[in-house]
C-alpha positions in Angstrom: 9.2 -54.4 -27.5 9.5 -51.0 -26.0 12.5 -49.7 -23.8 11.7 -47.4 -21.1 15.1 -46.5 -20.2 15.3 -45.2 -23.1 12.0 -43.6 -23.8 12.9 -41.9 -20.6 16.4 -40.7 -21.5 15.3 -39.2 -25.0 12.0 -37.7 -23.1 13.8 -36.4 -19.9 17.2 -35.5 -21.7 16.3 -35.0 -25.3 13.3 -32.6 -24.8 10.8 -35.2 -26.6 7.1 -35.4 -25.4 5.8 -38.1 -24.8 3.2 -37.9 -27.6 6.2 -37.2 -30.2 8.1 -40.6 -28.8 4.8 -42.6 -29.8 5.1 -41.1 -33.3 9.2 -41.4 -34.1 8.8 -45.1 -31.9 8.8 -46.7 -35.4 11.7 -45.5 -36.2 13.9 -47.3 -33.6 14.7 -51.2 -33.7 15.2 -53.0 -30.5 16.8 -56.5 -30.2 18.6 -58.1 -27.9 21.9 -59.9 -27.9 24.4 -62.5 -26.4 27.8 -62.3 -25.5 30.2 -62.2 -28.1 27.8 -61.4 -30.9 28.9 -59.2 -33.1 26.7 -56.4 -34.1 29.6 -54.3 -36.3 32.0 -55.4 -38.3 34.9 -53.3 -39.8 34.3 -52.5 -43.4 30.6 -52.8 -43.1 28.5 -49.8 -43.2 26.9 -48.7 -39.7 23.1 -47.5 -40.3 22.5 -46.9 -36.9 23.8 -45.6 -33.2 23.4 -47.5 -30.9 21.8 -47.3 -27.8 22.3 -50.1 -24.9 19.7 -50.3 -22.8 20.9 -53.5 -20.6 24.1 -55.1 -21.1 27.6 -54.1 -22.4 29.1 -53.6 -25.6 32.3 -52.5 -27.0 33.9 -51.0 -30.0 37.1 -52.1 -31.4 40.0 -52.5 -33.9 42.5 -54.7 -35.2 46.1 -53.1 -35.8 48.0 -54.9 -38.9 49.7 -57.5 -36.6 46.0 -58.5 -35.4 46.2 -56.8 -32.0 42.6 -55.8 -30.5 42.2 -52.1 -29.6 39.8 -51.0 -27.8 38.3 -47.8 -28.2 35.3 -47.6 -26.6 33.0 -49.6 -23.7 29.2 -48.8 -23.8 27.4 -50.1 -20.2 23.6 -49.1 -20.1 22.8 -45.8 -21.1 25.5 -45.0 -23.6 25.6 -44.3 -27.2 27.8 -46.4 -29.4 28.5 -46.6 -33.0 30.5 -45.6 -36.3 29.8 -42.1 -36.6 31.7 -41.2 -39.8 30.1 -44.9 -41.5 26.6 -43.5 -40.5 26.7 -40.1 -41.9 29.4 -40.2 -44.9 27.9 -43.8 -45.5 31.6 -45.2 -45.5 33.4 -48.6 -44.2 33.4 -48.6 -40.6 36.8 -48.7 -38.9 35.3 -50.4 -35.6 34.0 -53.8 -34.9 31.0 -53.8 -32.0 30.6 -57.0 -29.9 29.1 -57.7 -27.0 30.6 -58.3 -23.3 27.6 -58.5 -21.2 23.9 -60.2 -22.9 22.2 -56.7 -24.2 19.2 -55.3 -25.1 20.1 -52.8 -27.5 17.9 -50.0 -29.4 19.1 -48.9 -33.1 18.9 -45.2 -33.2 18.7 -44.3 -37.1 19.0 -41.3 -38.9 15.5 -41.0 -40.1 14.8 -40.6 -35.9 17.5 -37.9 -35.3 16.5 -36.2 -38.3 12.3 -36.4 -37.3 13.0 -35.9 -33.7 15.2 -32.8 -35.2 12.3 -31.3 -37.0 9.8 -31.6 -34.3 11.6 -30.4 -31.5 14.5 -27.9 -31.4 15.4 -29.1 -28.2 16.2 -32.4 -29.4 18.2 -30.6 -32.2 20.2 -28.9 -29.4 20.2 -32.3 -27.5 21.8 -34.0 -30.0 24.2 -31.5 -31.1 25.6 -31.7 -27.7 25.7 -35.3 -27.9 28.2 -34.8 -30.3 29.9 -32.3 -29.0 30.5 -34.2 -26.1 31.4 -37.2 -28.1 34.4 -34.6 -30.6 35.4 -34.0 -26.9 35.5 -36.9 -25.2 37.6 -38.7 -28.3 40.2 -35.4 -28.1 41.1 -35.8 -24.2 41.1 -39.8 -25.1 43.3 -39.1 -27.9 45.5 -36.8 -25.6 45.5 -39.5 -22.6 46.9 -42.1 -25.2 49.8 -39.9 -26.5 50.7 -38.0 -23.5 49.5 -39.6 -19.9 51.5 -42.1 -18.1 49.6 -45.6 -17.8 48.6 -44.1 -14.1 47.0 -41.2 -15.6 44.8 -43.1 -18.3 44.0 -46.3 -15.7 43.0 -43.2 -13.2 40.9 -41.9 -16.3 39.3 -45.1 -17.0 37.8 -45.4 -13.5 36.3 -42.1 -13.8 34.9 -42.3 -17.1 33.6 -46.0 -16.4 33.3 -46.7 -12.7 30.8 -49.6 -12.5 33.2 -51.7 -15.1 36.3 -52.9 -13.4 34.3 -55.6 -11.9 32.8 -56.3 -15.6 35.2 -56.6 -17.9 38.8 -59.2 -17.8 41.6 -57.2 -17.1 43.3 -57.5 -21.0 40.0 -55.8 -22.1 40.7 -52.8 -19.7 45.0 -52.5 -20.6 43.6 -52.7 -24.3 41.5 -50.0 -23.8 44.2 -48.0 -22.2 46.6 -48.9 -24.7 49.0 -50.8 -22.4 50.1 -54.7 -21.7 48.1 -56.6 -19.2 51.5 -56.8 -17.4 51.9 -53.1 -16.8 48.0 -52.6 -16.3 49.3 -55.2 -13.4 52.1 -53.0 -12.0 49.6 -49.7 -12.4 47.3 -51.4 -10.1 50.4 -52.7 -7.1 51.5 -49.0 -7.4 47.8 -47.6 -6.7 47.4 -50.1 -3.9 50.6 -49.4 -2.5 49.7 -46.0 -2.0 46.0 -47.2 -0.7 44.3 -46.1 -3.5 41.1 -47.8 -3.6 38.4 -47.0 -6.9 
C-alpha cells in the first residue's frame, strides 16, 4: 500500500526526491483503521508519529476523576503522536483513537533519521516541524490558562476549520477545556452577534 498524499507532502514540503522516497518507503507502515480504534494507549511506548492520510484521529487524557482531555485532533494531513515516548522511549501520557475510519502512515525514527542523512533539507524540514509543534503547544498552553472560552472556541476554528461539522460538540468543549454547556452559551453569544465560522 502506498500513500500519495503523503509521498507528496514529504516530497513537496520535506525536500525528498522522489528516488530517495522509493528508498526510505520501507521504512514507513501504513494501515488503516476504524472508528474508535485505539492506536495509543497511555503508558505504552509510542514508536512512531503518525501521519493521517484519510480520516481523523485524536490524542487524549484522562484526569484522576476519569475526565477525557483532549489535546489534540489530527484531520488529513497532520502529524500526531507522543513525542517525548518516541524519543526518550518513555510511557506515553496520551491515548490516540480514531474519530473518523483512517488510513494512517507510521512515520519511525529510523525514516527521520535516514531522510535526515540524505537530505539536509529534510533535516531543516523536520526541525521546523517541531518548532512549529514547541509553538503551537505554548499558545495552546497560554489559550487554556489565560483566554476566555470565546477566545479559545475562536482559536479552535482557526486552527481546525473543516472540523465543527466532524466532531460532537463534548469532543470540541473538551478540547477547549470547557463544559458542553458553556461551549453552548460561547456559540448563542457568537450567533447573537452574527458571527458565522
Amino acid at each position: 500500500m502506498q500513500c500519495e498524499t503523503f509521498q507528496s507532502y514529504i516530497i513537496n514540503k520535506g525536500g525528498i526526491r522522489e528516488s530517495q522516497f522509493e528508498e526510505l518507503a520501507p521504512l514507513l507502515r501504513y494501515d488503516t483503521f476504524l472508528k474508535n480504534d485505539v492506536l495509543l494507549q497511555r503508558g505504552e511506548t509510542c514508536k512512531a508519529s503518525m501521519f493521517v492520510e484519510k480520516g481523523l484521529l485524536r490524542a487524549y487524557t484522562l484526569d484522576e476523576s476519569g475526565k477525557e482531555h483532549i489535546v489534540q485532533f489530527a484531520p488529513e494531513n497532520w502529524f500526531v503522536g507522543d513525542r517525548g515516548s518516541i524519543y526518550f522511549n518513555d510511557p506515553s501520557y496520551f491515548s490516540i483513537d480514531v474519530i473518523e475510519d483512517a488510513l494512517v502512515v507510521f512515520v519511525t525514527e529510523a525514516f527521520i533519521e535516514k531522510a535526515s542523512e540524505m537530505s539536509s533539507s529534510f533535516r531543516k524540514f523536520n526541525e521546523k516541524l517541531l518548532h512549529n509543534h514547541i509553538q503551537h503547544l505554548q499558545k495552546r498552553i497560554d489559550l487554556l490558562l489565560s483566554a476566555s472560552a470565546e477566545s479559545r472556541y475562536l482559536n479552535f476554528i482557526e486552527m481546525y476549520p473543516d472540523l465543527l461539522l466532524r466532531v460532537p460538540q463534548w469532543m470540541i468543549a473538551s478540547y477547549l477545556g470547557i463544559t458542553p454547556e458553556s461551549l453552548s452559551r460561547v456559540r448563542k453569544a457568537l450567533a447573537d452577534k452574527n458571527f458565522k465560522p
